[in-house]
PDB file of N, CA, C and O in Angstrom:
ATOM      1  N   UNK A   1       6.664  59.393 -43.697  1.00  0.00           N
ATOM      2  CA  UNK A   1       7.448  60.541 -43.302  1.00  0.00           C
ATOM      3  C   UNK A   1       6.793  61.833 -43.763  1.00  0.00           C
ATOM      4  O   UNK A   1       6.799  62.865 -43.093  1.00  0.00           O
ATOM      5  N   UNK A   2       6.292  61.714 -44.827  1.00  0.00           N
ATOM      6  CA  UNK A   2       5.339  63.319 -44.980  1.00  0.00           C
ATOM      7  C   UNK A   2       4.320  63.835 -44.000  1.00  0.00           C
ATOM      8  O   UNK A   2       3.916  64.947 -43.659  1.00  0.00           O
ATOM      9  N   UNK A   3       4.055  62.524 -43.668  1.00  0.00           N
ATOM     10  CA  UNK A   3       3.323  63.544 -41.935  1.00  0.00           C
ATOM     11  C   UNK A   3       4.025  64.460 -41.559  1.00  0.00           C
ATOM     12  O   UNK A   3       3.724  65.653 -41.590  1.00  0.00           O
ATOM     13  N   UNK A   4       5.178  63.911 -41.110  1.00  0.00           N
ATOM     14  CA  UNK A   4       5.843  64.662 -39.880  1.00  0.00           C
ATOM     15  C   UNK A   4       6.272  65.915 -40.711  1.00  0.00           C
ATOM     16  O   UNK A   4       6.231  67.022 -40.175  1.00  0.00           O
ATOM     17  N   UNK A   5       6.781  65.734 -42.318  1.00  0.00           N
ATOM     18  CA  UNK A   5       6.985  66.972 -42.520  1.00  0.00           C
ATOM     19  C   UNK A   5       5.485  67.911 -42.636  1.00  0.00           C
ATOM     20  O   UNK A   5       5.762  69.109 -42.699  1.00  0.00           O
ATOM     21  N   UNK A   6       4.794  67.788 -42.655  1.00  0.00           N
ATOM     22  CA  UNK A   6       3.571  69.216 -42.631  1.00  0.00           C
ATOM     23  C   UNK A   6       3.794  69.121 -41.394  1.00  0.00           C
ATOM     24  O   UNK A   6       4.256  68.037 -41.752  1.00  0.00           O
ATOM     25  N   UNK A   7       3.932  69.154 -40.331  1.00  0.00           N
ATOM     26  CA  UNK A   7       3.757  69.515 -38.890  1.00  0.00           C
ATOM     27  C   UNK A   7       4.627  70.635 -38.401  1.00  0.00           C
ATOM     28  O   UNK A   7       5.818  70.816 -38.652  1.00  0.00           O
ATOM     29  N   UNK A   8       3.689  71.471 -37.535  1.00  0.00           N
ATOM     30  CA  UNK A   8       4.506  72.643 -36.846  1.00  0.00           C
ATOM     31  C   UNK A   8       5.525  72.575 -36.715  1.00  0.00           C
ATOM     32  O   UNK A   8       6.307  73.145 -37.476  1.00  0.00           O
ATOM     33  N   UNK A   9       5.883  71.894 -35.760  1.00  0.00           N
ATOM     34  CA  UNK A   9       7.388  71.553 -35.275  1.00  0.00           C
ATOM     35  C   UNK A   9       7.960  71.407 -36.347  1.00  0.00           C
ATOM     36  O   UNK A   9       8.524  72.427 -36.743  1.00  0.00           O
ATOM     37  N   UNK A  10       8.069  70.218 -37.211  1.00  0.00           N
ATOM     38  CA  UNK A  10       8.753  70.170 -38.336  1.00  0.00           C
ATOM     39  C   UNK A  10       9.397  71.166 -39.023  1.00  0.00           C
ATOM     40  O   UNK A  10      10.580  71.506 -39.008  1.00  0.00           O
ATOM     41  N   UNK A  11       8.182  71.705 -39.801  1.00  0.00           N
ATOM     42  CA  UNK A  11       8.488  73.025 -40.484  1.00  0.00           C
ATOM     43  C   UNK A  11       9.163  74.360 -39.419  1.00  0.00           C
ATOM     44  O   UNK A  11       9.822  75.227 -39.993  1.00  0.00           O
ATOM     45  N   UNK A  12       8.999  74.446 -38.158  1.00  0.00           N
ATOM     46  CA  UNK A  12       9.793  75.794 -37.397  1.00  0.00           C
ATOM     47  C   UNK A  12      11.223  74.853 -37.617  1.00  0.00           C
ATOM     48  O   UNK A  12      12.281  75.413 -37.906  1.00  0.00           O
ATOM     49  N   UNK A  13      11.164  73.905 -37.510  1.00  0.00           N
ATOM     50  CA  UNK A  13      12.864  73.550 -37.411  1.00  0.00           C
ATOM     51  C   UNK A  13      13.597  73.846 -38.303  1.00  0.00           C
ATOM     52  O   UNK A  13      14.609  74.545 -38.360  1.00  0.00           O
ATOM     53  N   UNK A  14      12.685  72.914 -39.469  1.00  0.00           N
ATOM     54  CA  UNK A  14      13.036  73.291 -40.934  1.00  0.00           C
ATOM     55  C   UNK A  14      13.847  74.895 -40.915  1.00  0.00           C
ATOM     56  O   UNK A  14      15.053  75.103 -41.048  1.00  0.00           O
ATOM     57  N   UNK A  15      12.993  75.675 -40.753  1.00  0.00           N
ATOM     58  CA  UNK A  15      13.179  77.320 -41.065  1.00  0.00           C
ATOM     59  C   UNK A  15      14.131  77.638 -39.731  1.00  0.00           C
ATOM     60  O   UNK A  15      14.551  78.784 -39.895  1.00  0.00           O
ATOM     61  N   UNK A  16      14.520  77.227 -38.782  1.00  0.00           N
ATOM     62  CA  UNK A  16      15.761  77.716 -37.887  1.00  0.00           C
ATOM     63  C   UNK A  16      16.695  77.197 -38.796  1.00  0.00           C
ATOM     64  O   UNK A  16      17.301  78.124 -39.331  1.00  0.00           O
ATOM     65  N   UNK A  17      17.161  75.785 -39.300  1.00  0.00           N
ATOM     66  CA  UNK A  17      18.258  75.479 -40.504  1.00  0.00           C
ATOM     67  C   UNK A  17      18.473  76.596 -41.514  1.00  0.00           C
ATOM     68  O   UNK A  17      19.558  76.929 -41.991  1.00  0.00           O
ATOM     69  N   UNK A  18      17.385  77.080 -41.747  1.00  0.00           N
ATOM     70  CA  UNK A  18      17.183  77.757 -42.994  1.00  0.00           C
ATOM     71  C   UNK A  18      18.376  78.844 -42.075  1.00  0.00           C
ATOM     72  O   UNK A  18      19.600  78.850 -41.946  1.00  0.00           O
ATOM     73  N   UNK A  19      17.237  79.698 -41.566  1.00  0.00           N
ATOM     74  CA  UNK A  19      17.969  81.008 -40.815  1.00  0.00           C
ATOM     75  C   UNK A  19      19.346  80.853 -40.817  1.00  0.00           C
ATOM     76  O   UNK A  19      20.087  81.696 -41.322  1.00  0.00           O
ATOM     77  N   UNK A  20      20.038  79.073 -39.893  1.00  0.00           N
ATOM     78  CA  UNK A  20      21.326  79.755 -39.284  1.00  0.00           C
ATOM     79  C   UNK A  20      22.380  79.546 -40.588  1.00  0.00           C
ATOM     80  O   UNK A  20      23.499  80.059 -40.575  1.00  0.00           O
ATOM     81  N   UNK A  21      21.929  78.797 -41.621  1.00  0.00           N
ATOM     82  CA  UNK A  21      22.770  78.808 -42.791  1.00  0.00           C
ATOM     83  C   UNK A  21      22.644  80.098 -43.566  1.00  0.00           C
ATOM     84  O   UNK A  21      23.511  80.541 -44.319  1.00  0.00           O
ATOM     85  N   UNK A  22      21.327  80.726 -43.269  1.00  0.00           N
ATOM     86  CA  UNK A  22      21.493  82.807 -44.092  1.00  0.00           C
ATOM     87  C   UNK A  22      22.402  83.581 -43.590  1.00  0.00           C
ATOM     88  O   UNK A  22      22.955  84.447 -44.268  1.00  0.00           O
ATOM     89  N   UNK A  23      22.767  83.287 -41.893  1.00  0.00           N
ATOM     90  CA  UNK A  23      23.243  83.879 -41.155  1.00  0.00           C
ATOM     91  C   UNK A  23      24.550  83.789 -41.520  1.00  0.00           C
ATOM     92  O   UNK A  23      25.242  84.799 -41.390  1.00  0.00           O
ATOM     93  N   UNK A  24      25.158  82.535 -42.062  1.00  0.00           N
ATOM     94  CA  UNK A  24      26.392  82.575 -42.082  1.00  0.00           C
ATOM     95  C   UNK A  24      26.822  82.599 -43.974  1.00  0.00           C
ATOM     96  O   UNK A  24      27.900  82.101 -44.302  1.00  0.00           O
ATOM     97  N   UNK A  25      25.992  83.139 -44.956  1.00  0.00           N
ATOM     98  CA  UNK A  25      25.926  83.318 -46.327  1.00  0.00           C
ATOM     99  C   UNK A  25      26.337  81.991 -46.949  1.00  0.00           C
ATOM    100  O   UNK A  25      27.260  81.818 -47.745  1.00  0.00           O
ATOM    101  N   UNK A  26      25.363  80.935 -46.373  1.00  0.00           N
ATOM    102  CA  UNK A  26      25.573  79.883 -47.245  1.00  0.00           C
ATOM    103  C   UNK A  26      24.513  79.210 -47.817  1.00  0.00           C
ATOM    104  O   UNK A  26      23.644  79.186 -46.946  1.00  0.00           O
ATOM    105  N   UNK A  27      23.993  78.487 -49.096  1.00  0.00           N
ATOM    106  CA  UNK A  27      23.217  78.952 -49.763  1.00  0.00           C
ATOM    107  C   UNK A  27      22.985  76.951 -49.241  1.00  0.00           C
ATOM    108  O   UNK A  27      23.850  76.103 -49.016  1.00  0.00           O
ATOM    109  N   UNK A  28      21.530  76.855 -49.221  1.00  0.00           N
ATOM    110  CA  UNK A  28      21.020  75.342 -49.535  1.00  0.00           C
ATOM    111  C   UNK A  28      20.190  75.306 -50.650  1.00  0.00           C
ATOM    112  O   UNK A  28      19.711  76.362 -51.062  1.00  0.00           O
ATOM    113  N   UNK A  29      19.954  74.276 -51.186  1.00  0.00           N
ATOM    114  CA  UNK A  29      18.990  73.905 -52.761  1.00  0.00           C
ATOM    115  C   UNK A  29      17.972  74.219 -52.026  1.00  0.00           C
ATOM    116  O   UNK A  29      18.171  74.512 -50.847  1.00  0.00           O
ATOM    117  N   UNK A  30      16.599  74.226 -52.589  1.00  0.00           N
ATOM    118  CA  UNK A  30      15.221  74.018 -52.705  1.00  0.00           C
ATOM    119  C   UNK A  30      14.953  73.064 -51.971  1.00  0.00           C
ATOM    120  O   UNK A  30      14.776  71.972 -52.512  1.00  0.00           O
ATOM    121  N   UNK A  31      14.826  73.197 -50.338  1.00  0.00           N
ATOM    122  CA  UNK A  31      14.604  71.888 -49.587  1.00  0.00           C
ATOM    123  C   UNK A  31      15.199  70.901 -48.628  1.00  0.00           C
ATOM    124  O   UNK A  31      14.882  69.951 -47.912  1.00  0.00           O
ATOM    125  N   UNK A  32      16.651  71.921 -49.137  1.00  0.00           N
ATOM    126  CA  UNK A  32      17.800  71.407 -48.067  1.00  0.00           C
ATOM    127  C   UNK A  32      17.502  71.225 -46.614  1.00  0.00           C
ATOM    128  O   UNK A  32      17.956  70.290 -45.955  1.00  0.00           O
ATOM    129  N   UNK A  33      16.563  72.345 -46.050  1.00  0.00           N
ATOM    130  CA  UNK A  33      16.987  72.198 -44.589  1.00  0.00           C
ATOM    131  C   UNK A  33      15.876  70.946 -44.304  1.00  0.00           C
ATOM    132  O   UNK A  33      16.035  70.066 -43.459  1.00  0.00           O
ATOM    133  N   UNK A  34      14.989  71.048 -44.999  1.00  0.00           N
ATOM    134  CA  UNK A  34      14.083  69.679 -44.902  1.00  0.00           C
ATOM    135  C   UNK A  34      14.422  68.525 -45.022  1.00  0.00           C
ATOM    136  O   UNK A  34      14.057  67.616 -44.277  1.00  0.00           O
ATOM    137  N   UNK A  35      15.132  68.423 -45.936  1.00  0.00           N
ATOM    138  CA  UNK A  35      16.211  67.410 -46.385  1.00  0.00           C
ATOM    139  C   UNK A  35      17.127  66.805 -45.066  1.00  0.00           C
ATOM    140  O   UNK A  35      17.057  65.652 -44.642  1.00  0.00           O
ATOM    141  N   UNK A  36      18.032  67.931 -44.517  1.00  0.00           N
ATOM    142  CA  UNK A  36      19.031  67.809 -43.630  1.00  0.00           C
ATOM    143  C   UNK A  36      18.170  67.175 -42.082  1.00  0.00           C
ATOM    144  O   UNK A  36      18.784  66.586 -41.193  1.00  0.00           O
ATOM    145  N   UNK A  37      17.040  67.390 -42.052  1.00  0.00           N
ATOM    146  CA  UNK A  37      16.557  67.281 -41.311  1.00  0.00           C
ATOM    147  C   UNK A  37      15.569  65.967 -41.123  1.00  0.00           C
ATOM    148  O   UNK A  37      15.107  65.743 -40.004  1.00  0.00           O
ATOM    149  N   UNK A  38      15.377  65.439 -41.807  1.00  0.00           N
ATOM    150  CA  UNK A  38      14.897  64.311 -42.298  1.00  0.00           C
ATOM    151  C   UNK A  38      15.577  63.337 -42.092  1.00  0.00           C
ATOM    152  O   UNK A  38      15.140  62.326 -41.543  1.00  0.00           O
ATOM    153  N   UNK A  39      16.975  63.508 -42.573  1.00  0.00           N
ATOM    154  CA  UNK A  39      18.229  62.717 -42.452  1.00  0.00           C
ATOM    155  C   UNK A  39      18.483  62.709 -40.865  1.00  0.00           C
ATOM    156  O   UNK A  39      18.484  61.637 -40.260  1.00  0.00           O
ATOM    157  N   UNK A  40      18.670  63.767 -40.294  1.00  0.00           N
ATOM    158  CA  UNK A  40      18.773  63.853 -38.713  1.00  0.00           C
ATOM    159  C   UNK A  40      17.958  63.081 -37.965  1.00  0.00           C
ATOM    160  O   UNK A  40      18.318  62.401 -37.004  1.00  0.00           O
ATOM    161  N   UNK A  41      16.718  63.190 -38.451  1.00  0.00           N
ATOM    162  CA  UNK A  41      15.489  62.728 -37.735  1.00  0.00           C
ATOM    163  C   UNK A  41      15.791  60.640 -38.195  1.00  0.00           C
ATOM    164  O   UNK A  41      15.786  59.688 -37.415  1.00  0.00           O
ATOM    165  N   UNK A  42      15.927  60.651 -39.141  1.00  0.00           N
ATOM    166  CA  UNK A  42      16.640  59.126 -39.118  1.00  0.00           C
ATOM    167  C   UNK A  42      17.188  58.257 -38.559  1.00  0.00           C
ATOM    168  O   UNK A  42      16.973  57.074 -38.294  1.00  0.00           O
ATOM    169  N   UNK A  43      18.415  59.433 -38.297  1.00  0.00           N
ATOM    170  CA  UNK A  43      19.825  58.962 -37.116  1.00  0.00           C
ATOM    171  C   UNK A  43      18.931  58.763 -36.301  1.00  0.00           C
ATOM    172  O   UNK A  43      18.503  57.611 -36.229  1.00  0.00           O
ATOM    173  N   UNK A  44      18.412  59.691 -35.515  1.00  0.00           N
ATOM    174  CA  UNK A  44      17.780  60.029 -34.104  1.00  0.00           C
ATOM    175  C   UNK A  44      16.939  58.298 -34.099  1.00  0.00           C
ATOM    176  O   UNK A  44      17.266  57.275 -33.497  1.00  0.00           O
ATOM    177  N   UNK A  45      16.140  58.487 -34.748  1.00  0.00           N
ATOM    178  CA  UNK A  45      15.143  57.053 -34.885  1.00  0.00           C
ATOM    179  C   UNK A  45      16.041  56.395 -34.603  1.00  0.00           C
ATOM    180  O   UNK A  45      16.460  56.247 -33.455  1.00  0.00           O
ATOM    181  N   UNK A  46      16.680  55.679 -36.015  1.00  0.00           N
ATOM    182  CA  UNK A  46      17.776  54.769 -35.721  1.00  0.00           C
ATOM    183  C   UNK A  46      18.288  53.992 -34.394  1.00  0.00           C
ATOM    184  O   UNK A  46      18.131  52.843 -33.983  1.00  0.00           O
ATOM    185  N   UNK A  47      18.976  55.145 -33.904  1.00  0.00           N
ATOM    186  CA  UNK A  47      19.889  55.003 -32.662  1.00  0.00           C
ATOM    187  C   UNK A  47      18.783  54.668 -31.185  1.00  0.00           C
ATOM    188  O   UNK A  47      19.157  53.879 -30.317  1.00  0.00           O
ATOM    189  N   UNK A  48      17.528  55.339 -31.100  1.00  0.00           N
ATOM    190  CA  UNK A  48      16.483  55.313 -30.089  1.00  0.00           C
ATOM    191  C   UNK A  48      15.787  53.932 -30.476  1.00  0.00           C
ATOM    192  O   UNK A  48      15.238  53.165 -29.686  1.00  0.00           O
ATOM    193  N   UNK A  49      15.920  53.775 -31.825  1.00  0.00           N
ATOM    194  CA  UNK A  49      14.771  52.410 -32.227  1.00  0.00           C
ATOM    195  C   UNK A  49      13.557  53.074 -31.972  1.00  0.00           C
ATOM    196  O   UNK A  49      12.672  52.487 -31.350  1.00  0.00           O
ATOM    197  N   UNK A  50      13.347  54.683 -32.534  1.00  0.00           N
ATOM    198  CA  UNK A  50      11.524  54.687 -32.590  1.00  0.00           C
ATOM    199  C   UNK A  50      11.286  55.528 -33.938  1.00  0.00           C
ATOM    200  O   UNK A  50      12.166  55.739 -34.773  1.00  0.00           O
ATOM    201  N   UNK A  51      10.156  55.909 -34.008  1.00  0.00           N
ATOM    202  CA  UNK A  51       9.976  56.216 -35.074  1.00  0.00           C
ATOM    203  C   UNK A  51      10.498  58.050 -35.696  1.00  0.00           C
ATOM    204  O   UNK A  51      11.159  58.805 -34.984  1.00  0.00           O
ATOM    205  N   UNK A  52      10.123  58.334 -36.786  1.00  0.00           N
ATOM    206  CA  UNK A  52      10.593  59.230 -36.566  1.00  0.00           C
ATOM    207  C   UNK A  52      10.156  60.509 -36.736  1.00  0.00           C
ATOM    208  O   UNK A  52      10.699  61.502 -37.221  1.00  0.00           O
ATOM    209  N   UNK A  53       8.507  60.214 -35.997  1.00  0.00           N
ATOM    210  CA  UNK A  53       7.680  61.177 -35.879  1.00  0.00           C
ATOM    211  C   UNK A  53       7.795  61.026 -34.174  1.00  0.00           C
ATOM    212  O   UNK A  53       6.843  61.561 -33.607  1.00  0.00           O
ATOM    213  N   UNK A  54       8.681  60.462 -33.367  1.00  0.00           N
ATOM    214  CA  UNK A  54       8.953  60.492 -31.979  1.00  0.00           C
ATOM    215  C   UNK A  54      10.100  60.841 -31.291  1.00  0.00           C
ATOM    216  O   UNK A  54      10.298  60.986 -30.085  1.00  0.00           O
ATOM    217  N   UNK A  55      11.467  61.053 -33.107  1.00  0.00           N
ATOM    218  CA  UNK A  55      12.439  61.279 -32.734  1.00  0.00           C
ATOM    219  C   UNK A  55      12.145  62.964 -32.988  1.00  0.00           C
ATOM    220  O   UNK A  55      12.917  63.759 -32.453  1.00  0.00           O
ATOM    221  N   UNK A  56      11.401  63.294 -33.532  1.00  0.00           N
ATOM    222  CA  UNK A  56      11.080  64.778 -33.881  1.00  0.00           C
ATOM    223  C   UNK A  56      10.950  65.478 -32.801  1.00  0.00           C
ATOM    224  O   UNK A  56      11.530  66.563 -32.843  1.00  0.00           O
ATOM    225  N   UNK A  57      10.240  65.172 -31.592  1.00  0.00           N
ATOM    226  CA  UNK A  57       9.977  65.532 -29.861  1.00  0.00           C
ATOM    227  C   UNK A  57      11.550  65.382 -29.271  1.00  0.00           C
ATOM    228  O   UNK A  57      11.730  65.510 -28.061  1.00  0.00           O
ATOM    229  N   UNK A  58      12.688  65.102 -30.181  1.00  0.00           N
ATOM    230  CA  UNK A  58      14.130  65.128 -29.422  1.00  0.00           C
ATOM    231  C   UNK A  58      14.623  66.724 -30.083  1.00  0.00           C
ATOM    232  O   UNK A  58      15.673  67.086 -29.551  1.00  0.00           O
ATOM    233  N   UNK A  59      14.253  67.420 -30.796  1.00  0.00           N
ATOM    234  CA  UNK A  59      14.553  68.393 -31.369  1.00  0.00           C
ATOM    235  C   UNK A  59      14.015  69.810 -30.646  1.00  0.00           C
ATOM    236  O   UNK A  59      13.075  69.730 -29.856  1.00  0.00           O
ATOM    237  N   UNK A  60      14.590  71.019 -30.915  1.00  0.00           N
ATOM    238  CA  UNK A  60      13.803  72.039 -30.532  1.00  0.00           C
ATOM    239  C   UNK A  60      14.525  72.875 -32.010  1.00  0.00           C
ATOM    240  O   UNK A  60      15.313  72.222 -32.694  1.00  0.00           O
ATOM    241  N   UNK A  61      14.210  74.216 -32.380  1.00  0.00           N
ATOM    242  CA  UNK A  61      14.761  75.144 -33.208  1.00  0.00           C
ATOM    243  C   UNK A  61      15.816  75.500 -32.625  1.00  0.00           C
ATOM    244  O   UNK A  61      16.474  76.296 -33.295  1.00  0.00           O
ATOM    245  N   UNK A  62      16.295  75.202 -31.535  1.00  0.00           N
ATOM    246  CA  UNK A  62      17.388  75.597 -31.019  1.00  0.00           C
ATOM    247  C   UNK A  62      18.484  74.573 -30.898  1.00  0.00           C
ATOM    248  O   UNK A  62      19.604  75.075 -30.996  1.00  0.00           O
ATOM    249  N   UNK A  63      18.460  73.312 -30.716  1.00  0.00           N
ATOM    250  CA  UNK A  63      18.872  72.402 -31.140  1.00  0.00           C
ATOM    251  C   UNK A  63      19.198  71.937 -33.064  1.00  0.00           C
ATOM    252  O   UNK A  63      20.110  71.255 -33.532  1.00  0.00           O
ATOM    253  N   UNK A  64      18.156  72.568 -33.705  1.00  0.00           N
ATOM    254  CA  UNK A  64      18.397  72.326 -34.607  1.00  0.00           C
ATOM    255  C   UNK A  64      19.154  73.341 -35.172  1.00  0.00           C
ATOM    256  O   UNK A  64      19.868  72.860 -36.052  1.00  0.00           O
ATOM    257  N   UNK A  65      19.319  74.610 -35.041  1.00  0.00           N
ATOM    258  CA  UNK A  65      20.219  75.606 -35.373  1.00  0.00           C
ATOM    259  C   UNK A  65      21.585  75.004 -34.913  1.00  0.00           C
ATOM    260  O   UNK A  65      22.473  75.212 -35.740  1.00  0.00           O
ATOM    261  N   UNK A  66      22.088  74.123 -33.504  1.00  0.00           N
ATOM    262  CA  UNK A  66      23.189  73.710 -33.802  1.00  0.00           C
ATOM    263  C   UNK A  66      23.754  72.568 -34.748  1.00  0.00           C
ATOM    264  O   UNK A  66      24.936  72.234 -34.822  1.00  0.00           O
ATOM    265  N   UNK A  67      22.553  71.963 -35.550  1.00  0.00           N
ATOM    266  CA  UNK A  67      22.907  70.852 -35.923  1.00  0.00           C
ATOM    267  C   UNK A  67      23.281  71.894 -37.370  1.00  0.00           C
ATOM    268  O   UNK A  67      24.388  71.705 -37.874  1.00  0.00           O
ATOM    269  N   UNK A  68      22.569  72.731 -37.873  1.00  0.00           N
ATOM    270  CA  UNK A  68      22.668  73.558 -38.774  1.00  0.00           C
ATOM    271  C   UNK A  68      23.978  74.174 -38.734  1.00  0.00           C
ATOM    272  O   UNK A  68      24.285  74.668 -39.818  1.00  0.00           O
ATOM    273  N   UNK A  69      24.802  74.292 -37.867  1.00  0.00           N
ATOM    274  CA  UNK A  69      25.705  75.390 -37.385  1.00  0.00           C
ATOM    275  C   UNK A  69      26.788  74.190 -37.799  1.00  0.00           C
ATOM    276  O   UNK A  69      27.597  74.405 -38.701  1.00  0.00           O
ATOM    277  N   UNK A  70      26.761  73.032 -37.157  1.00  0.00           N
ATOM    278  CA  UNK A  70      27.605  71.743 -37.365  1.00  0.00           C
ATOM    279  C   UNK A  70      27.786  71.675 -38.836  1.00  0.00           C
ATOM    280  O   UNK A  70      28.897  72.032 -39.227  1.00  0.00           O
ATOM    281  N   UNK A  71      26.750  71.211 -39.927  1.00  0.00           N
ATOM    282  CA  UNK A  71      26.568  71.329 -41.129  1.00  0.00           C
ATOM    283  C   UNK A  71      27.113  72.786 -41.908  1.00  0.00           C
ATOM    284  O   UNK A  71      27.374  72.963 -43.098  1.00  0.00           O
ATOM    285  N   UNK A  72      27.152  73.394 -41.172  1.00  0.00           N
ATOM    286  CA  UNK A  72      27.853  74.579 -42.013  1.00  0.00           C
ATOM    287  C   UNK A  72      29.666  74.219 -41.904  1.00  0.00           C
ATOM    288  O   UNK A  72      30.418  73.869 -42.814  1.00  0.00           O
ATOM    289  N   UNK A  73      29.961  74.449 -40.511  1.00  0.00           N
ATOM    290  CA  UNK A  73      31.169  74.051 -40.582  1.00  0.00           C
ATOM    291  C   UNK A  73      31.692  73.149 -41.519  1.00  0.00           C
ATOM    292  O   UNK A  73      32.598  73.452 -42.295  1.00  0.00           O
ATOM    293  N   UNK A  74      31.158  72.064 -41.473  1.00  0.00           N
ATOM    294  CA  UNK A  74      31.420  70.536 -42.347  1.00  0.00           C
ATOM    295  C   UNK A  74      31.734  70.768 -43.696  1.00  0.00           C
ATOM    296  O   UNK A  74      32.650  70.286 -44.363  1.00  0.00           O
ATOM    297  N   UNK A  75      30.726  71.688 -44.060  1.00  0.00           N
ATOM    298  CA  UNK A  75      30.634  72.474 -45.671  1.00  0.00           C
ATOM    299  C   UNK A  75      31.582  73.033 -46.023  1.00  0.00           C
ATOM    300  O   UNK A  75      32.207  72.870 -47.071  1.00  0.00           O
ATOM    301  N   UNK A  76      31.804  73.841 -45.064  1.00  0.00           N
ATOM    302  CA  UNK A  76      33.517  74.516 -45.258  1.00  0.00           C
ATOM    303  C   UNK A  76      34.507  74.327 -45.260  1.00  0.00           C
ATOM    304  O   UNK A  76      35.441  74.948 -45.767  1.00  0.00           O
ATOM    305  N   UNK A  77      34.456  73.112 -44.484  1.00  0.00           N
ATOM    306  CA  UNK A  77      36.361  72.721 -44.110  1.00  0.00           C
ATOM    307  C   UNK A  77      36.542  71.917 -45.646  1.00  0.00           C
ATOM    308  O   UNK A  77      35.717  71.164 -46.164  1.00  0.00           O
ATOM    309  N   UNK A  78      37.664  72.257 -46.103  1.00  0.00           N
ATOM    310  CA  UNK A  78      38.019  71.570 -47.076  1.00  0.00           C
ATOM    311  C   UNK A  78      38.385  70.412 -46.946  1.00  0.00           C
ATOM    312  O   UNK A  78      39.124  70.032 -46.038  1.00  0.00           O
ATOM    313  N   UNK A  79      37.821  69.553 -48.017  1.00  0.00           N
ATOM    314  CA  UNK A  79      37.839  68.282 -47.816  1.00  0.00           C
ATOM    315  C   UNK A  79      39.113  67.629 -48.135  1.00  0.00           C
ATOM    316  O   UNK A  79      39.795  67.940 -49.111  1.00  0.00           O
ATOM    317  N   UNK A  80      39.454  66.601 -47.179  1.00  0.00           N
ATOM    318  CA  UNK A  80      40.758  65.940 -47.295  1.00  0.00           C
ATOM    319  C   UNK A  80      41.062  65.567 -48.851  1.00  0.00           C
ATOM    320  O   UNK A  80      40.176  65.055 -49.536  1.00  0.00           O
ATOM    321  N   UNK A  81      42.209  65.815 -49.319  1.00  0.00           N
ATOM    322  CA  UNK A  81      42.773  65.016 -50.077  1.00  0.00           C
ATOM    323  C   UNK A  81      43.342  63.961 -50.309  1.00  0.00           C
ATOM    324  O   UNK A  81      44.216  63.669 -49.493  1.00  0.00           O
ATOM    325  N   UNK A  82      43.124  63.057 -51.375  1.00  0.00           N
ATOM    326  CA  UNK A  82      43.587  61.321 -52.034  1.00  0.00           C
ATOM    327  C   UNK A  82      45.280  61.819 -51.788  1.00  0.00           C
ATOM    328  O   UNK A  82      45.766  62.916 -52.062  1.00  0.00           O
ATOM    329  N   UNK A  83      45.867  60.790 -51.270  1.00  0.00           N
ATOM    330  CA  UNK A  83      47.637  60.696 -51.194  1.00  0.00           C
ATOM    331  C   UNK A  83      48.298  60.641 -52.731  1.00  0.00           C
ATOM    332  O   UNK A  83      47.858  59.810 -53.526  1.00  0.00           O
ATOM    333  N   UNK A  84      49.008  61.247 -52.988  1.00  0.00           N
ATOM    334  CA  UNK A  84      48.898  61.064 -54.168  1.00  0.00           C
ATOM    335  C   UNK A  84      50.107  59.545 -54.053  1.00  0.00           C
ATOM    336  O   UNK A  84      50.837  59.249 -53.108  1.00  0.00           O
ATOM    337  N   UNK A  85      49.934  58.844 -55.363  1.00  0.00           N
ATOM    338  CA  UNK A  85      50.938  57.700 -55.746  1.00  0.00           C
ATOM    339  C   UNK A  85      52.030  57.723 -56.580  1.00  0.00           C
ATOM    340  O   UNK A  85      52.698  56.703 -56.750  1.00  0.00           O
TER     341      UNK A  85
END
């Protein structure tokens, strides 16, 4: 998998995550959008059965800004609460 992360594509995606989470003042660790994206690129494999330097060609920066945009939401909604007993 470190191939795919040094690669163009990779890294512009990487940095659209980055962007659309600045855009909306929410902060990721050191690596997050690489991270988030890695994980994406997984699913993608996963579900296609290929690899996931082939699921990377299913992505654009524009696509990935919505997956970024999804992940923000997610972040925000407060998370359900245990019933209490």
């Amino acid at each position: 998998m470190a191939e795919v992360d040094r690669t163009k594509q990779f890294l512009e995606i990487a940095g659209a995550i980055e962007r659309e989470f600045a855009v909306r003042n929410m902060r990721l660790k050191p690596g997050g959008a690489k991270e988030l994206l890695r994980a994406h690129l997984g699913w993608i494999a996963n579900q296609f059965g290929i690899t996931q330097r082939s699921a990377l060609n299913y992505l654009t920066p524009e696509t990935a800004a919505q997956l970024a945009r999804s992940a923000a939401r997610t972040m925000r909604e407060p998370s359900p609460q245990s019933p209490a007993n």
